[in-house]
GUMAR-799175 format. One record per atom (N, C-alpha, C): x, y, z; residue in one letter. Coordinates in steps of 0.05 Angstrom, whole numbers, plus 32768, in hexadecimal, padded with zeros to 4 digits. Example, Ala and Ser with C-alpha at 12.3 -4.5 7.8 and 13.67 -1.06 7.14 Angstrom:
 east north   up type
 8108  7F8E 809C    A
 80F6  7FA6 809C    A
 8108  7FBE 809C    A
 8101  7FD3 808E    S
 8111  7FEB 808F    S
 8102  8001 809D    S
This chain:
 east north   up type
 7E30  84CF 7EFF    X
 7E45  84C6 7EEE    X
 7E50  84AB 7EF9    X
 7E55  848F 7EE7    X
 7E60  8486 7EE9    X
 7E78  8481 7EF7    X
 7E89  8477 7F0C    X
 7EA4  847C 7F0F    X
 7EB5  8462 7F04    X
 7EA4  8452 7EF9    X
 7EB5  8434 7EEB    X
 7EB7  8445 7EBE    X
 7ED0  8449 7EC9    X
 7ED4  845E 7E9F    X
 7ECA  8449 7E93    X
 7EC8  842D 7E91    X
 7EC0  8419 7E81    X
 7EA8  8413 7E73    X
 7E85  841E 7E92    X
 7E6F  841B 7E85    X
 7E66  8436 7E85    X
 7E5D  8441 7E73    X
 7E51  8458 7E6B    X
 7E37  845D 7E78    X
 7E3D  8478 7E83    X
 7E1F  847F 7E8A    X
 7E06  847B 7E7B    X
 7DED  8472 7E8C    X
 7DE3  8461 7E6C    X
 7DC1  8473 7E80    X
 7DB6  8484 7E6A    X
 7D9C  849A 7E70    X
 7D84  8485 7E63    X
 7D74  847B 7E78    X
 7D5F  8470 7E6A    X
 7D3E  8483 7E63    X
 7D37  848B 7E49    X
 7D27  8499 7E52    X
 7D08  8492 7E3A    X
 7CF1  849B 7E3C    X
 7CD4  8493 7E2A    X
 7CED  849E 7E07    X
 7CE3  8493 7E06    X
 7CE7  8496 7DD9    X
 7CDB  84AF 7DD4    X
 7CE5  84C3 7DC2    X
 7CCC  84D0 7DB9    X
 7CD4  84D4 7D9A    X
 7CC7  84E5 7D8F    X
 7CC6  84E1 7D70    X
 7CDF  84EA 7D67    X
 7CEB  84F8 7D71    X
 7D03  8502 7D62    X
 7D22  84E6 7D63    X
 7D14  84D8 7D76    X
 7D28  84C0 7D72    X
 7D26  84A1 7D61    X
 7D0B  84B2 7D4F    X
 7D04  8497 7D35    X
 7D1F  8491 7D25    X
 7D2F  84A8 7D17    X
 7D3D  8496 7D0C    X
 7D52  8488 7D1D    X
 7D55  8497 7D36    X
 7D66  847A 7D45    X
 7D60  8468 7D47    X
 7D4F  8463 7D4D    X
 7D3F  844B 7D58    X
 7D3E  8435 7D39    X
 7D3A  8443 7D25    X
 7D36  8435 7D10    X
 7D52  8427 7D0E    X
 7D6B  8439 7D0C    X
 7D85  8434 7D08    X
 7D8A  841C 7D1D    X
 7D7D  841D 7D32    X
 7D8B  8407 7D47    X
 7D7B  83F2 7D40    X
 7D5F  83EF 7D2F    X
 7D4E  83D6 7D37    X
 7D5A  83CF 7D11    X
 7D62  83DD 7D00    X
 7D6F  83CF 7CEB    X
 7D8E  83C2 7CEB    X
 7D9C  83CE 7D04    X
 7DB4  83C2 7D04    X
 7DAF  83AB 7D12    X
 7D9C  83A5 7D27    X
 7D9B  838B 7D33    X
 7D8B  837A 7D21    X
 7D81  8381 7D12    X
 7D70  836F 7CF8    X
 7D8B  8368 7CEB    X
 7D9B  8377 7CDC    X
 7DAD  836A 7CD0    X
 7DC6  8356 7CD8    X
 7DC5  8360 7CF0    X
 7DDF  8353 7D03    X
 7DD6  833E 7D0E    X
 7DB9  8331 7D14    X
 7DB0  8322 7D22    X
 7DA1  830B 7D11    X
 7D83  831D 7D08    X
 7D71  8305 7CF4    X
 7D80  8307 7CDC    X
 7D86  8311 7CC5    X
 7D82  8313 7CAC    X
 7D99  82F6 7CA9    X
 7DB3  82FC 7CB3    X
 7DBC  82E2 7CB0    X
 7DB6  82C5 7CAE    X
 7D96  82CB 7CBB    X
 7D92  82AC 7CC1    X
 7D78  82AF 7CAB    X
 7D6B  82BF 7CA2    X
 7D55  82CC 7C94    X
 7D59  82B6 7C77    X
 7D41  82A9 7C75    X
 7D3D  829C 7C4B    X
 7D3E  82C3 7C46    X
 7D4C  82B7 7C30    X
 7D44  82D3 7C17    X
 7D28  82D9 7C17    X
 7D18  82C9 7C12    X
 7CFC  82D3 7C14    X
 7CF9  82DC 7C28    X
 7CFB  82D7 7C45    X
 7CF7  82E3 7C5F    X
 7D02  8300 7C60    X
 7D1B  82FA 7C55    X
 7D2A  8319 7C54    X
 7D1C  8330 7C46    X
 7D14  8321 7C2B    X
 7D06  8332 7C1D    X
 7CF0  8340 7C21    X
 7CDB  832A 7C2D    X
 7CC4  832F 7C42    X
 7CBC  834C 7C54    X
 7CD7  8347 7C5C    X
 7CDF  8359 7C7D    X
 7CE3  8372 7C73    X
 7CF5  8372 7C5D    X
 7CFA  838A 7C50    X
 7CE4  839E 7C40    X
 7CD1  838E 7C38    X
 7CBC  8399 7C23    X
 7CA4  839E 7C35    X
 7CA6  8392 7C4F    X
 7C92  8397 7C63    X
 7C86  83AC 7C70    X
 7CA6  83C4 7C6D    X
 7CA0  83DA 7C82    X
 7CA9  83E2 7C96    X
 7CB4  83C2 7CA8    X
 7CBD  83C2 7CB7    X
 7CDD  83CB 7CB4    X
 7CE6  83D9 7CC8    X
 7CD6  83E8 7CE8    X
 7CCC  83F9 7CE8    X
 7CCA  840D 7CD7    X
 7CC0  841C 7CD2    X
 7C96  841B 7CDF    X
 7C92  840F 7CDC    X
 7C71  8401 7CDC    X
 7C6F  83FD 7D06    X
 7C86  83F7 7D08    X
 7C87  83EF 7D27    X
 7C90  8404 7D3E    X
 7C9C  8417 7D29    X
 7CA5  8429 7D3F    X
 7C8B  8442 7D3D    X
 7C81  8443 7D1D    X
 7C6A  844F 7D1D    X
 7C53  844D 7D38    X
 7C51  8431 7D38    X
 7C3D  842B 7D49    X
 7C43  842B 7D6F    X
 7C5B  8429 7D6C    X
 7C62  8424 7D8D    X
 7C75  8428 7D97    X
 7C7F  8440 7D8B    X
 7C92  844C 7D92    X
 7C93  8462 7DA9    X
 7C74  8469 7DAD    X
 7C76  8476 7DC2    X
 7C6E  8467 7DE2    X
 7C73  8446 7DE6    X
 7C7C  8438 7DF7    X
 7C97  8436 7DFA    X
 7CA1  843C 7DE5    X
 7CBF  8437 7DE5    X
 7CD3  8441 7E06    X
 7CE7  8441 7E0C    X
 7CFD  843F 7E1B    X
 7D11  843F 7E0C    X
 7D2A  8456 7E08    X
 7D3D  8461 7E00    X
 7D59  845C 7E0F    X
 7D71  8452 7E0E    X
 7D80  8457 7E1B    X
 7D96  8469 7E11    X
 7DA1  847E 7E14    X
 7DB1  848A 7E0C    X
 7DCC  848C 7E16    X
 7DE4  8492 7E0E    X
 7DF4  849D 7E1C    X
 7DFE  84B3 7E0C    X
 7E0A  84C4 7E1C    X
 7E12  84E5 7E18    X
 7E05  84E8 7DFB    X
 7DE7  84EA 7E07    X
 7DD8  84E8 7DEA    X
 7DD0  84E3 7DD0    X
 7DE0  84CF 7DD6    X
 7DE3  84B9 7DBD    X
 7DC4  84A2 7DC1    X
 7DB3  849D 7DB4    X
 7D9C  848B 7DB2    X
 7DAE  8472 7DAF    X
 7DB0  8460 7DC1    X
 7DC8  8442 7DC2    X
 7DB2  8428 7DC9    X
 7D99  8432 7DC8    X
 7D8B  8412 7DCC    X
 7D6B  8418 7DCC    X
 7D5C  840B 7DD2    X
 7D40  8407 7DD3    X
 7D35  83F3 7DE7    X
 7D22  83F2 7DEB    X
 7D0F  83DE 7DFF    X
 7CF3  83E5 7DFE    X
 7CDF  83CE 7DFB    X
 7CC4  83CF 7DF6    X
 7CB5  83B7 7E06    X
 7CA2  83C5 7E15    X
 7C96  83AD 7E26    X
 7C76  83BA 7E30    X
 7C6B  83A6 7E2C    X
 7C51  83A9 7E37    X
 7C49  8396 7E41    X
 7C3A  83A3 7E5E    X
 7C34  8386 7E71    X
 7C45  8378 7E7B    X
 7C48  8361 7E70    X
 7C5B  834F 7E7E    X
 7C6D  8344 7E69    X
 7C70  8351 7E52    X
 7C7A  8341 7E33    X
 7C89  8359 7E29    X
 7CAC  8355 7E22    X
 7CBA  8354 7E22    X
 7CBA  835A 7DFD    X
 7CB1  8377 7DEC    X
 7CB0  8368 7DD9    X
 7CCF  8374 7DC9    X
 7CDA  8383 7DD1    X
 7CF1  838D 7DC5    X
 7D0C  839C 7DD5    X
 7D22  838D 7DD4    X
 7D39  83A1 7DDE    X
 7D53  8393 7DC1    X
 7D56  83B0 7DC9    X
 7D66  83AF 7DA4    X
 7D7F  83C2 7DAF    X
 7D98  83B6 7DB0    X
 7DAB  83CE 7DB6    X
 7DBF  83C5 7D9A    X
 7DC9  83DF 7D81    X
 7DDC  83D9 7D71    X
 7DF1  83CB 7D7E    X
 7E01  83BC 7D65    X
 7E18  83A8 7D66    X
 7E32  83B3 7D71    X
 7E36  83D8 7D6A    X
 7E4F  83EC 7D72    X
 7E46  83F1 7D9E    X
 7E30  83F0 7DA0    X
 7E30  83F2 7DB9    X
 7E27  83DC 7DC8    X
 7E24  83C2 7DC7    X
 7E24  83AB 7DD3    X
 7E37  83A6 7DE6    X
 7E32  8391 7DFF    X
 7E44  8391 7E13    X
 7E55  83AB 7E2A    X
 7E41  83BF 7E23    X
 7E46  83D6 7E2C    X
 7E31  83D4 7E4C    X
 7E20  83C8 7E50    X
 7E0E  83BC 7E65    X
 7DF4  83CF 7E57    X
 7DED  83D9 7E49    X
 7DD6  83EA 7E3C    X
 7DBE  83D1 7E41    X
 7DC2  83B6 7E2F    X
 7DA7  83AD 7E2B    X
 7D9D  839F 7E4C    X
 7DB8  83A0 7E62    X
 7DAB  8396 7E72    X
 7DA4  83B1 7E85    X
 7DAB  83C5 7E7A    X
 7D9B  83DA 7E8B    X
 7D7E  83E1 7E81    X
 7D82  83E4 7E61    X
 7D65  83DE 7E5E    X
 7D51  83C8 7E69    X
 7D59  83AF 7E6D    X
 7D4F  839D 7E79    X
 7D48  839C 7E94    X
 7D56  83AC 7EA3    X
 7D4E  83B9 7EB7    X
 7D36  83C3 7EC4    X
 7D3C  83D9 7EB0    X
 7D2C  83ED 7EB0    X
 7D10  83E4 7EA7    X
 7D0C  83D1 7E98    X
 7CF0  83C7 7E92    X
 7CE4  83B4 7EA0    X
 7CFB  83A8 7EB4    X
 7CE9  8391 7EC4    X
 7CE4  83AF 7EDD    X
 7CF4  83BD 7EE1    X
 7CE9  83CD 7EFA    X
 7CCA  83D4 7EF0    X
 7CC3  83DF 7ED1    X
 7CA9  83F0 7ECB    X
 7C9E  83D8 7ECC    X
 7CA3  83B8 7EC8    X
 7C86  83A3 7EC8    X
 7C89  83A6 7EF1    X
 7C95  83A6 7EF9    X
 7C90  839E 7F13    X
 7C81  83B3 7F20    X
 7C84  83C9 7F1B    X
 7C7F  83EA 7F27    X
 7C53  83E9 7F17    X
 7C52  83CF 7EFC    X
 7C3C  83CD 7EF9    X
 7C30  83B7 7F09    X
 7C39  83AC 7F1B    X
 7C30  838F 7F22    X
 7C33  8371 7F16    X
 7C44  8377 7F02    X
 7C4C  8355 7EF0    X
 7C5D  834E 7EFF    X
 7C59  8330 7F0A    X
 7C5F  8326 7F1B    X
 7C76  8306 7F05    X
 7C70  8309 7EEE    X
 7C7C  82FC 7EDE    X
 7C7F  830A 7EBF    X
 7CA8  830E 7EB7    X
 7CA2  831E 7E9B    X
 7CAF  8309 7E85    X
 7CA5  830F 7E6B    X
 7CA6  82F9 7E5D    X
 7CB0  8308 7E47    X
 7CBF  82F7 7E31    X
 7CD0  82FE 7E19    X
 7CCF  82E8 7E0D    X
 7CDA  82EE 7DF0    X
 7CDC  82D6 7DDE    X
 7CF6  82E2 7DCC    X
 7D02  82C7 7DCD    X
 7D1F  82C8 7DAF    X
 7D18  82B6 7DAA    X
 7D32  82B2 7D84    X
 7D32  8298 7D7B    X
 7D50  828A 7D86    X
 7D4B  826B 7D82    X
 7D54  825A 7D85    X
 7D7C  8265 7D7B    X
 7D75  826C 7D62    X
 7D8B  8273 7D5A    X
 7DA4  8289 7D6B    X
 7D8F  829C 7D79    X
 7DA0  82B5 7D80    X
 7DA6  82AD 7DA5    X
 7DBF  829A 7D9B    X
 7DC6  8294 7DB5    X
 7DD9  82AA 7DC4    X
 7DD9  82C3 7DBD    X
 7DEB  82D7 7DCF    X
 7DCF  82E3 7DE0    X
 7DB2  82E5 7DD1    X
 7DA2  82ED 7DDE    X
 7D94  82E0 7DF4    X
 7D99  82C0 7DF4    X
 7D93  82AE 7DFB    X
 7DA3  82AD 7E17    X
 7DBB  82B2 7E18    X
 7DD5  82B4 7E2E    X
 7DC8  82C9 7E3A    X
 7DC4  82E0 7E35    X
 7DCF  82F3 7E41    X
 7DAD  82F3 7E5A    X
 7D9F  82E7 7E46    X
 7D7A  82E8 7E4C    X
 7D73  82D5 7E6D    X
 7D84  82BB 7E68    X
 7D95  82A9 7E82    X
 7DA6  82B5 7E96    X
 7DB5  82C8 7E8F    X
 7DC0  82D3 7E9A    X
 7DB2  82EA 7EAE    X
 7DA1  82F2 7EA5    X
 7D8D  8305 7EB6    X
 7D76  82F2 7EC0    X
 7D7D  82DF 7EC4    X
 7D6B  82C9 7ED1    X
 7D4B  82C8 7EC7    X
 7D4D  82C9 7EB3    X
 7D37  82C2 7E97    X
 7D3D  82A2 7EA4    X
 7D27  8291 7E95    X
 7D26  827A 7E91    X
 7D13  826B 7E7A    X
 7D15  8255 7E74    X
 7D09  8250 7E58    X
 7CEE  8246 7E66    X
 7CDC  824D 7E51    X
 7CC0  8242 7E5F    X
 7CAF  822E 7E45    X
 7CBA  8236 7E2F    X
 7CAE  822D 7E13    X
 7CC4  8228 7DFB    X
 7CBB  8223 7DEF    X
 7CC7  8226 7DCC    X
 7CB0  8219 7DBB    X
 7CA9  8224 7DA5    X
 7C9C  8223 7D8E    X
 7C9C  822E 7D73    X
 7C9B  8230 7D5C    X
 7C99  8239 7D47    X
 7C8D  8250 7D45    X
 7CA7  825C 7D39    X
 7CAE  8282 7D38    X
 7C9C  8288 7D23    X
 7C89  8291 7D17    X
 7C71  8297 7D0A    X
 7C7E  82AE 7CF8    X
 7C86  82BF 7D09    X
 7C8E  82DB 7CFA    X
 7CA0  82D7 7CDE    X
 7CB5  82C7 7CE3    X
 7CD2  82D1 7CC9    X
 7CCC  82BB 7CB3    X
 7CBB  82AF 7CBE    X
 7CB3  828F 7CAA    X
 7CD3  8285 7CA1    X
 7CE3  8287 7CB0    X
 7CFB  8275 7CAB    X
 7D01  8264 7CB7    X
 7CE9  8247 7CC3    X
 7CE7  8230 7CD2    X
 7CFA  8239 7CEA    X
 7CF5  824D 7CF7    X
 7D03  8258 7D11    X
 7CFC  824C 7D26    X
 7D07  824B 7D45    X
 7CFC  823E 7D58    X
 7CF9  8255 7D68    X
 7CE2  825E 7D71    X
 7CE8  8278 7D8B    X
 7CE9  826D 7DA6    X
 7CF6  8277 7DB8    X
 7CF1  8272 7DD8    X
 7CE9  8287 7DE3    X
 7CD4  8276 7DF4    X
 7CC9  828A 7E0A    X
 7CDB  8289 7E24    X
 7CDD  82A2 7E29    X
 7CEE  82A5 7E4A    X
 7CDF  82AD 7E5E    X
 7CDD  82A7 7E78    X
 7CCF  82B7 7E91    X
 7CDA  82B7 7E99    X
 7CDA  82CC 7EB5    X
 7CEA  82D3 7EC0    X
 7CDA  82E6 7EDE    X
 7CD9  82D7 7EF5    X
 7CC4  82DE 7F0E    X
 7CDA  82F7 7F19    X
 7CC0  830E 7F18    X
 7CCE  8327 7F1A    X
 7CBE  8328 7F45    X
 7CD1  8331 7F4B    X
 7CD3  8330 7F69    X
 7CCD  834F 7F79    X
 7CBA  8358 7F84    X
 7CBE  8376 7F84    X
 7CDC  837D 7F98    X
C-alpha cells in the first residue's frame, strides 16, 4: 500500500481478453481527447470506418501491459523490442503517475531483454506528450512526416539510452 493518499496504488499486469472493452474505452478516449481535434474530417472519418481499435487490440493485445487500480483497467502500454508503440492512459486518470509507471515498467521489460536503446514516436502537435517524454529523459533523435493520419502531421522520434 501506498502511504502518500495522493498516488494510488497502481497493479501493473499482461492484458488478457476480458479487458478488451477497457482497453478499447481508454484507446478511444485518448483518440478523442488527443488526435481527432487536430484530425481533417476525412482523417476522422478514415479512422472511424477503419476498425480501428478494434483491428489493433485484435491483433496485439496479448503483448499488452495493463495498469489497474483497485481494479479498475486505468491505462495501457505496448512495446516490442526496443519501440515504444503505445501507452494510452484516459483523460479522468491522467497525472495520477500511471503513464510514468507504465513507462517504467516497459523500459525495465526492454532492459531485462537486452535493448540497450528504447525508442517512441509522437506528433509535433501533442506537446503534453512531448513534456512529459523529456521529462523521463527521452530525447529527440528525428522528425518526419506522420504517414498514418494523412493530416500533414509532423512525428518525432524520441530515444532514450536505457542503463541496466
Amino acid at each position: 500500500m501506498s502511504k502518500n493518499h495522493d498516488v494510488p496504488d497502481i497493479a501493473i499486469r499482461p492484458w488478457r481478453l476480458d479487458d478488451f472493452d477497457a482497453v478499447k474505452a481508454i484507446l478511444d478516449d485518448t483518440f478523442a481527447g488527443t488526435w481527432l481535434p487536430q484530425l481533417t474530417p476525412e482523417a476522422a472519418k478514415a479512422y472511424k470506418e477503419s476498425g480501428e481499435p478494434v483491428g489493433y487490440i485484435d491483433e496485439m493485445g496479448p503483448a499488452f501491459f495493463v495498469a489497474e487500480i483497485d481494479g479498475e483497467v486505468v491505462g495501457v502500454v505496448h512495446w516490442e523490442h526496443d519501440f515504444v508503440h503505445a501507452l494510452h492512459v484516459p483523460a479522468e486518470h491522467q497525472r495520477k503517475g500511471i503513464a510514468r509507471a507504465l513507462m517504467a515498467f516497459a523500459e525495465d521489460g526492454m532492459r531485462a531483454d537486452g535493448v540497450a536503446l528504447a525508442r517512441l514516436e509522437t506528433d509535433t502537435f501533442n506537446t503534453q506528450s512531448q513534456g512529459f517524454y523529456l521529462a523521463l529523459g527521452y530525447r529527440e533523435a528525428d522528425r518526419y512526416p506522420d504517414l498514418e493520419w494523412h493530416s500533414g502531421f509532423t512525428t518525432i522520434l524520441y530515444v532514450k539510452t536505457l542503463s541496466s
